[in-house]
N, C-alpha and C positions, 0 to 999 in steps of 0.2 A: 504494500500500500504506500502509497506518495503525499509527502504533503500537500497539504491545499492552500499553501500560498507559496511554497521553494518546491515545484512541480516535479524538478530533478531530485529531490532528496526524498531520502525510505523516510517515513513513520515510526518513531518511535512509541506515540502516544495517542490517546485521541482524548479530547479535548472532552471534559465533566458536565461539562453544561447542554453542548451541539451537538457531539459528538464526531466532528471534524479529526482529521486525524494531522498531527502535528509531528515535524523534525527537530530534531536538539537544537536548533535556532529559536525554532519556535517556544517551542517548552523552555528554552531556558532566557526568554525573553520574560516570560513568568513566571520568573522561580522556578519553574518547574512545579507550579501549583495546579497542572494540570489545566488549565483553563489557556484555552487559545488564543492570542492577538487580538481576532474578530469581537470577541465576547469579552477580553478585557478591556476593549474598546469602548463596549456599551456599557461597561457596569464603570468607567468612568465616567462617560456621558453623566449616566443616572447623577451619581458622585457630585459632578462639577455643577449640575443643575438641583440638588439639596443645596450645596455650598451658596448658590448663586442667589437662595431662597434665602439663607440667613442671614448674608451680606447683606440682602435688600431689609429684611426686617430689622435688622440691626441699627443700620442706617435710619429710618423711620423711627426706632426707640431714640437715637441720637439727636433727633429732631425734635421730636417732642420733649426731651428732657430740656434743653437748650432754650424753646420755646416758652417753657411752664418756668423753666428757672428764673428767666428774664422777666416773664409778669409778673413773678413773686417780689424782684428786686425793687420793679417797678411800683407793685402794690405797695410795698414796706418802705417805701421813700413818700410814698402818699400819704398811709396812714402814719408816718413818724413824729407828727405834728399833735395828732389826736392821741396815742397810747405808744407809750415807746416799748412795753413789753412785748405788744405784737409784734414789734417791726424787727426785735431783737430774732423771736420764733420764724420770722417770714425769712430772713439773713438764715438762719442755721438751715433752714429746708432749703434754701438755694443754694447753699454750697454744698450738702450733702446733695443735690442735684448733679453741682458742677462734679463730684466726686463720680457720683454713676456714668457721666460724660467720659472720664476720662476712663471706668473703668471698661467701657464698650468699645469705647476707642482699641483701647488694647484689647479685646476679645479678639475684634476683624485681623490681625495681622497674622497667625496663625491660618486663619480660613484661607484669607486672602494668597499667600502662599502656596498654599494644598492648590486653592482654583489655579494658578500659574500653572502647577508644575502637571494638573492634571490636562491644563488646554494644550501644554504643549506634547505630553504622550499621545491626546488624543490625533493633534494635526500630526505627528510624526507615524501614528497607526494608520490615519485617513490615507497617508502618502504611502506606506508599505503593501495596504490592503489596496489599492489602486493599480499596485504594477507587481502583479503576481507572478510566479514564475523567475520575473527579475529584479524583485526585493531583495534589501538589506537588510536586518536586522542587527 
C-alpha cells in the first residue's frame, strides 16, 4: 500500500481517524500519533477557530471593562462633591476594573501565539496537501 500524499512511498501506517494510509514522513510529521496530515489539518482548523472565539470574547470583556471603568471614574468625580465615601468605593471598583484589564490583557498572548503557530501549520499542510505525490514534509 502507498501513501496518499508521497505516492512513491510504502505505508507504514494508516491514519486513526480516515483511515488513509500514511509513510514515515507522514506519520512522523505527527509524532507518529497516528493521525494523518489531512486530518491534523482539520483538527487545527477546529483549534484555530475555538482560539479565534476567545480572542474575540476576550476582546469584548476588554471593552467592556474599560468602558464601565471609565463611567465609574466618571461617576465618582460627579458625585465627589455630594459624598466623598462613594467616590472613595466608585475609585476602588475602577481600579480593580483596570486590574481585570490588565489581567485579560495577559490571558490573549498565550492564545494568541497557539492561533500563529497553528495558521501557519495549517497554510504549510494547505500547501503539502495540494501537491501530492511531490510534497515535502
Amino acid at each position: 500500500m502507498k501513501c496518499f500524499i508521497h505516492i512513491n512511498d510504502e505505508a507504514i501506517s494508516v491514519c486513526k481517524q480516515c483511515g488513509k494510509a500514511m509513510c514515515m514522513k507522514c506519520s512522523a510529521y505527527s509524532d507518529h500519533s497516528g493521525i494523518c496530515p489531512e486530518c491534523r489539518r482539520e483538527g487545527f482548523i477546529a483549534e484555530c477557530g475555538n482560539l479565534n472565539r476567545l480572542l474575540n470574547s476576550n476582546k469584548n470583556s476588554i471593552i467592556l471593562n474599560i468602558v464601565f471603568a471609565v463611567l465609574l471614574v466618571i461617576l465618582s468625580i460627579v458625585t465627589s462633591v455630594l459624598v466623598g465615601i462613594y467616590m472613595l468605593a466608585l475609585l476602588v471598583v475602577s481600579v480593580a476594573l483596570a486590574i481585570r484589564v490588565v489581567f485579560l490583557f495577559n490571558k490573549r498572548k498565550p492564545w494568541q501565539q497557539r492561533v500563529n503557530y497553528l495558521s501557519a501549520e495549517i497554510s504549510k499542510l494547505t500547501n503539502i496537501l495540494k501537491h501530492r505525490g511531490t510534497a515535502v514534509i
